[in-house]
C-alpha positions as CSV (number, residue, x, y, z in Angstrom):
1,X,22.4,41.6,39.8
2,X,22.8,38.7,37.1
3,X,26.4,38.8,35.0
4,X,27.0,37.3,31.9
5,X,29.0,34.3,31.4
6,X,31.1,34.6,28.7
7,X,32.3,38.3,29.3
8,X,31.8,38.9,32.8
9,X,29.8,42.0,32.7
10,X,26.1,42.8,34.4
11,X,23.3,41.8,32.1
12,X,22.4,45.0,31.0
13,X,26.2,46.2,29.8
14,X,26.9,43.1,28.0
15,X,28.9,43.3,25.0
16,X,28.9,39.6,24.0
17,X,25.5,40.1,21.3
18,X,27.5,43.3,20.0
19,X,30.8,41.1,19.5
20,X,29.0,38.4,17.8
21,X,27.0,40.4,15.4
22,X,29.9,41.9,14.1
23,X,31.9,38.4,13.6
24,X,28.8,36.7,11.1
25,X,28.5,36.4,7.8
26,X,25.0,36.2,6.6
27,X,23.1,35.3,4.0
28,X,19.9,36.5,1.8
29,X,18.4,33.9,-0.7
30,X,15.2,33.9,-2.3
31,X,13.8,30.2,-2.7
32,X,10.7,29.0,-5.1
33,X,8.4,27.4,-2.8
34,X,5.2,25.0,-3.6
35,X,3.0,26.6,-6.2
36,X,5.1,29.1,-7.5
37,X,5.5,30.8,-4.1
38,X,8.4,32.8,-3.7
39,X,10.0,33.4,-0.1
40,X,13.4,35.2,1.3
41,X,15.6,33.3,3.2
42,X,17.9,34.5,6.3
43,X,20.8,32.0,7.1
44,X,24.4,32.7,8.5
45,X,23.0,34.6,12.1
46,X,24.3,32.8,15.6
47,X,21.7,31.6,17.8
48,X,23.2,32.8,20.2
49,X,21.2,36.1,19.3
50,X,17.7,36.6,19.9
51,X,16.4,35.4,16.4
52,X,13.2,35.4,17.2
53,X,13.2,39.4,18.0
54,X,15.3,39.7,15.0
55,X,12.3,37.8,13.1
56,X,9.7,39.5,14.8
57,X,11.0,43.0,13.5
58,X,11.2,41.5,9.9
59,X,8.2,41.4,9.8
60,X,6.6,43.9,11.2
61,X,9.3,46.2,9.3
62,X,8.7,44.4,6.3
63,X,5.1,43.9,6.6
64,X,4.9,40.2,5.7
65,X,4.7,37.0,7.2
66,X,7.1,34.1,8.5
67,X,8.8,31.6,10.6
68,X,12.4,30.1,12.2
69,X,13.4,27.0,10.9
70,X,16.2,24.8,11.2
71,X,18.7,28.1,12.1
72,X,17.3,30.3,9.1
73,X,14.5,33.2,9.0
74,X,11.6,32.7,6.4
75,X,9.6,35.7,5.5
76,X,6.9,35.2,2.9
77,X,8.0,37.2,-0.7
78,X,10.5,38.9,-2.0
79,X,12.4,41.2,0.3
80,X,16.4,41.0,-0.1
81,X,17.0,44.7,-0.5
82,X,14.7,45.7,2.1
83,X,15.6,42.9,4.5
84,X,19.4,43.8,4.2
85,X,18.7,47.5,5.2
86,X,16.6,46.8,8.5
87,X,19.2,44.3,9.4
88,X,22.0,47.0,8.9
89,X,19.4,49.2,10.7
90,X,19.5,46.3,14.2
91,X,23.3,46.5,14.0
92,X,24.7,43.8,11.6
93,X,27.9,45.5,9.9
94,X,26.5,46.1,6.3
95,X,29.9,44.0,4.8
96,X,28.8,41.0,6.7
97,X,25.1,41.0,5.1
């Protein structure tokens, strides 16, 4: 049975990722990119969460493309309202988004 680190518990009643999504403020910014190109940019979220499920749900949610970089989620477009609700919807408090 494996047990978490940083709170002691077994792997699968772990409470740390709860904890931590709870304590972040994050951010939603649109950003004009190359050619007139408008994408939506994710900042503010720990890596100590899974970002790339978190990114991987964007997009199918939101049915558009994107990428990680440098700590941030990139989706292609314009999807701030829609973005904030299916974070809110994978547990992020809806004051902290």
């Amino acid at each position: 049975m494996d047990i978490c680190p940083k709170c002691g518990l077994p792997k699968e009643a772990c409470v740390c990722e709860g904890i931590v999504k709870t304590e972040q403020k994050i951010k939603i910014d649109i950003v004009k990119k190359r050619y007139g190109k408008i994408s939506t940019v994710i900042t503010g979220i720990d890596p100590s969460i899974d970002m790339k499920q978190i990114a991987k749900t964007l997009k199918s949610e939101l049915a558009c493309g994107g990428t990680i970089k440098n700590n941030a989620i990139e989706l292609q477009g314009e999807h701030r309202k829609k973005a904030q609700e299916v974070l809110q919807g994978l547990g992020f408090p809806a004051e902290s988004v």
